[in-house]
N, C-alpha and C positions, 0 to 999 in steps of 0.2 A: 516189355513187361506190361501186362492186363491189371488192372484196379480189380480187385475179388470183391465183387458187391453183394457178398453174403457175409461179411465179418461186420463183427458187430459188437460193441464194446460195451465194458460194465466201468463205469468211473467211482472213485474212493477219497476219501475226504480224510485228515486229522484234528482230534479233539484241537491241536496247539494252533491250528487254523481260526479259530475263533480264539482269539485272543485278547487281553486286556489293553493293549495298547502300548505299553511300556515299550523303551529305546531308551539304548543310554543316555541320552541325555534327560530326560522326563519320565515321573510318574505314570502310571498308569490312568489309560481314559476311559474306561466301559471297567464294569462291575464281571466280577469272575462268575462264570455260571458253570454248573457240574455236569458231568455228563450225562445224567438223567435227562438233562434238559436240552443238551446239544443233539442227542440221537433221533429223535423224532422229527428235528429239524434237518437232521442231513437227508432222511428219507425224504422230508418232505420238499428239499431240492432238488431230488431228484440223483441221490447218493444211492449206490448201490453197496457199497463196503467202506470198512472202517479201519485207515491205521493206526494203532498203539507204539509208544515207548513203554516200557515195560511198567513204568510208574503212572502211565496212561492207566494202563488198566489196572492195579492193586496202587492205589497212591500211600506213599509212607511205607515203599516197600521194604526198607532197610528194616527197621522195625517190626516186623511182622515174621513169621514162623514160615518153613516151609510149607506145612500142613493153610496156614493160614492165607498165603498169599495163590498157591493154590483152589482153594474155597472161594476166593474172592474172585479168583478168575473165573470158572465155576458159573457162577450166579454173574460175572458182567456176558458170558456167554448164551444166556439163559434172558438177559435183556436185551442183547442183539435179534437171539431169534423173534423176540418179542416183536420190533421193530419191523422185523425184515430183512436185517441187515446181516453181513459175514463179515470178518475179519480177513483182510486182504494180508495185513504181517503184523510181527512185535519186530521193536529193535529194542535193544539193552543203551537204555540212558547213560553214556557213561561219563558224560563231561559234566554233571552236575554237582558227583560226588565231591567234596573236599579230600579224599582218598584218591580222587584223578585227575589232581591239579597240574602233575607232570605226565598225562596221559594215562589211559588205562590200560592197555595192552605192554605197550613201551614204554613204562616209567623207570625209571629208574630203583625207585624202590620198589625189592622182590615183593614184600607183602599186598603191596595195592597192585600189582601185575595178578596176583591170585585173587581180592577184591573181585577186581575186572572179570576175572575167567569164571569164575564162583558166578559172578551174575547175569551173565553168559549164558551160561548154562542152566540158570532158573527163565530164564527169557525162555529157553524152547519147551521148557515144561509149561509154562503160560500159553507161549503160543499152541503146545497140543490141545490146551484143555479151550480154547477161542476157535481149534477147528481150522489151525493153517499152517502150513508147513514151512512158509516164508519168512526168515530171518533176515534182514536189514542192519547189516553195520556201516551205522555213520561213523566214520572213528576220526572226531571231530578234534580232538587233541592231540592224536598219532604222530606226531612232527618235532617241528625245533622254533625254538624262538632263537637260539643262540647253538648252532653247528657242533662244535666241537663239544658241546651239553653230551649227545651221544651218539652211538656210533648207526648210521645208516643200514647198512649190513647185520647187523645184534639186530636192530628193531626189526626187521624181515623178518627175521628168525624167530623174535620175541611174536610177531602177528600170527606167523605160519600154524608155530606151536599154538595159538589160543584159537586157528580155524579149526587148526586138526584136533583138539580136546572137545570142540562143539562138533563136528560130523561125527565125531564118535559115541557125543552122548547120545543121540537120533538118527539112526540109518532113515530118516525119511526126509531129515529138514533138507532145506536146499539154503543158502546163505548167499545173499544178496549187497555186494558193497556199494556203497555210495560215494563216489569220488566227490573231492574239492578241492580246489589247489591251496586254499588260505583258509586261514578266519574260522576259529579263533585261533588256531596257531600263523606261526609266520609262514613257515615252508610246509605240505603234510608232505606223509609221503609217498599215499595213493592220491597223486591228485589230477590223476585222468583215466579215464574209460582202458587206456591202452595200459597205464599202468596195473589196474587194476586186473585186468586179464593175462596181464603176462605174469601177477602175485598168483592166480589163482592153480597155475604149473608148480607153485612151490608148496603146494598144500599136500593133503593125503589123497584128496579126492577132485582132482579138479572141475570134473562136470556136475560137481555139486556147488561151485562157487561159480555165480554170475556178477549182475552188475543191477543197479540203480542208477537213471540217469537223471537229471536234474537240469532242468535249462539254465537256468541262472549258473550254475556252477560251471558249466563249459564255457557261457558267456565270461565269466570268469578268469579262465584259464586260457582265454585269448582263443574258443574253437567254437566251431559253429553246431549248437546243439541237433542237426539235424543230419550233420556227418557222425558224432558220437553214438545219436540211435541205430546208424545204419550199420558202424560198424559192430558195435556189440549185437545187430540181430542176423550181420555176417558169420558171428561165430556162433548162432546160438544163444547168448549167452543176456538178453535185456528179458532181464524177470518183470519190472516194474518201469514206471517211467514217473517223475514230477514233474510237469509241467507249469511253466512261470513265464516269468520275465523280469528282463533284467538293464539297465540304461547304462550298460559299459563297464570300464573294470574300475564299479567302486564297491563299497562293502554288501552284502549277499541282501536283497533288496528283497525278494518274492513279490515282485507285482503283478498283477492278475497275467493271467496267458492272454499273447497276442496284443497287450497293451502298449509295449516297446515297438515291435516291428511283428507288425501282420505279416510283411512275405515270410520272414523266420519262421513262424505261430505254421502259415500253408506249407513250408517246408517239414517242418518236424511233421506234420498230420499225413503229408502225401508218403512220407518215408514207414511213415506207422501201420499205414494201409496197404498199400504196395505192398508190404510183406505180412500181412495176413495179423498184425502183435495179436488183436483181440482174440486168435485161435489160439495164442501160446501158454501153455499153462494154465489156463484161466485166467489169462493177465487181466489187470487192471489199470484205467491213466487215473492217476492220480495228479491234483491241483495244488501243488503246497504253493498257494498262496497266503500272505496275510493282505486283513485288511488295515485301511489306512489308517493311521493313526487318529483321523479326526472323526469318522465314522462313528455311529451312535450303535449302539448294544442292537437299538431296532433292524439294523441293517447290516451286521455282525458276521452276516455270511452272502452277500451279496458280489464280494470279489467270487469266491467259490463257484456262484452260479451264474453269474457273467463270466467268467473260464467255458465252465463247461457249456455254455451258450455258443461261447466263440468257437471251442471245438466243433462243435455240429455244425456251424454254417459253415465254418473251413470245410467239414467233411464233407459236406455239398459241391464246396468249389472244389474239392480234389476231384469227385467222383463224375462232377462234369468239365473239366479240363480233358480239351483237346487234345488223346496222347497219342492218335494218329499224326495230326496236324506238327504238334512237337518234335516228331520224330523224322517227321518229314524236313523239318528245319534243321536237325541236330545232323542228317544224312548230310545236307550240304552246309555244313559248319556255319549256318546260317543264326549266330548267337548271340547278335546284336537283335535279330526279328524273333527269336526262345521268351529274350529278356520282356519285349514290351510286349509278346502274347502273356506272360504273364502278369503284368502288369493291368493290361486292359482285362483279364479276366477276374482276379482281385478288385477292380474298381466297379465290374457291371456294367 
C-alpha cells in the first residue's frame, strides 16, 4: 500500500482542553476563561474546528427552555463563523447530571433513563443549529461498579433503545461512540472499539453508528491505539479520532500526543494516512489533551499545539519512510532489520 500524499487534514480542539487545573486531589490552578476568549485562541493555533458537550455550547442548560437553549446555540454558531471556525460534534454531557449518578442511559431508575434520552435528543437539535451532524457518546457511567447492581443484557437493550430514539429524531445525524474500559465507572460496557461495533448491529441503523477513538483509552484497555484505528477504518466506521497519550494502565491521563512513545504517536499517524482518514467524512484529528496542572493560563494551550506540532513532523516521517525498502524486509521476514529501519528513521 502507497502513502496518498494528497490528504490532508483539518485538526479540532475542546473548550474542556483549556482547563482550570483541578484533579482530585487539588484545587484549581489557572483562572476559568469563557469561550469568547478561548475561540480566537484555537484559530490562532492553528485549530480548525471546535468540539462541544452540549453544556459547551448553551451552559446551564438544564435551566433554560427549549426555544432558549436553541437561540443560544444560534448565536455561539454565529461566533464560530466569526472566527473561522466549524463545529466538528456535540456530545450530550451526561455524567455531570446528579439525575446520572447511576448512569444515563442504564440507570436503573426509569425516570433518569428518560432525563438522559430527553437530552439526547436536544443535543442533535444543537448540533443542527452549530452545522454538524456528528454526535459523540461518551457514556462514561454506562457500567457497574458492583455486577449483580444490573443486568448486562437489559443495559444493551436500555443503550440500543436510546440509539435508536436519537437516529430517529434526525435522519441525517451520524453517532459516534467513544469507547473506555474504566473510569469513572469500574467495568463499562463498551469499553473497546470492537465492542463498540459489534453494539452498533444492535441498533436500527447500524451505518449510522461508528466510533471515536481515543489513544489513552485503548492504552488503557491494554491495546495498541494504532491497531484500534485501523480496525474501525476496516470497517468504515472511525468518524473522529482524539489523539493523546497515555504512561500505562493508570487513571485517564491525556498527555500531549507522542509525549509517552513517539513510535506509538508514528504508528497511529502512518495508520491514519495510509488510509486516506482526512478524506473521510470531513474527518477531523482531534487533541484531547490537558495541560499540566502546573502550567500558567499564559500557556493554557501550549499542550494542544505541541500535539498538533508533533503530528506534522510525524506526518513527515511517515510520508518519507521507506515503504519500498520495508516491504522488501517484510518479503523476507526480515523483522528484526523493519524494527531498527524504524527506529533509525524516527531518530534522523
Amino acid at each position: 500500500m502507497t502513502t496518498n500524499k494528497n490528504v490532508g487534514y483539518r485538526f479540532s480542539i475542546g473548550p474542556w482542553n483549556i482547563s482550570e487545573g483541578r484533579d482530585p486531589y487539588g484545587p484549581e490552578t489557572r483562572p476559568a476563561k469563557d469561550l469568547a476568549w478561548k475561540l480566537p485562541l484555537f484559530k490562532k493555533g492553528g485549530f480548525d474546528a471546535v468540539m462541544f458537550h452540549d453544556d459547551d455550547a448553551v451552559p446551564d442548560i438544564d435551566a433554560k427552555s427549549s426555544a432558549q437553549v436553541l437561540k443560544e446555540a444560534a448565536e455561539l454558531r454565529r461566533q464560530l463563523d466569526g472566527e473561522g471556525l466549524i463545529a466538528e460534534m456535540v456530545a450530550p454531557r451526561l455524567w455531570f447530571s446528579d439525575r446520572t449518578i447511576d448512569g444515563g442511559f442504564t440507570s436503573n431508575n426509569p425516570g433518569d433513563r428518560e432525563y438522559a434520552i430527553r437530552r439526547s435528543l436536544q443535543t442533535i437539535d444543537i448540533a443542527k443549529e452549530l452545522g454538524t451532524e456528528l454526535i459523540v457518546l461518551w457514556l462514561a457511567r454506562e457500567g457497574t461498579y458492583v455486577r449483580e447492581s444490573k443486568s448486562h443484557v437489559r443495559s444493551l437493550e436500555y443503550l440500543a433503545d436510546a440509539v435508536n430514539k436519537m437516529l430517529a429524531h434526525d435522519p441525517n445525524i451520524r453517532i459516534a461512540i467513544e469507547p473506555k474500559p474504566n473510569e469513572p465507572v469500574d467495568v463499562a460496557y463498551l469499553p473497546t472499539i470492537g465492542h463498540a461495533l459489534a453494539f452498533a448491529h444492535m441498533t436500527s441503523d447500524s451505518s449510522r453508528v461508528g466510533v471515536v477513538v481515543e489513544s489513552a483509552h485503548c492504552v488503557l484497555a491494554g491495546l495498541d491505539p494504532s491497531d484500534e484505528l485501523e480496525f474501525a477504518m476496516a470497517n468504515k466506521k472511525l468518524w473522529s479520532v482524539h489523539l493523546n497519550d497515555q504512561n500505562g494502565l493508570k487513571f485517564d491521563q491525556d498527555k500531549p500526543f507522542g509525549s509517552v512513545s513517539l513510535r506509538s504517536a508514528f504508528d497511529q499517524v502512518r495508520v491514519l494516512d495510509r488510509h486516506s482518514y482526512g478524506d473521510s467524512h470531513n474527518a477531523c484529528v482531534a487533541f484531547d489533551a490537558h495541560a499540566f496542572r502546573t502550567s500558567t493560563i499564559e500557556h493554557a494551550l501550549d499542550h494542544a499545539i505541541n500535539s498538533r506540532k508533533t503530528f506534522l513532523r510525524l506526518l513527515e516521517k511517515v510520508r518519507s519512510f521507506d515503504e519500498a525498502a520495508a516491504a522488501a524486509l517484510i518479503a523476507k521476514r526480515d523483522y528484526q532489520a523493519l524494527d531498527q529501519m524504524v527506529i533509525d528513521h524516527l531518530l534522523g
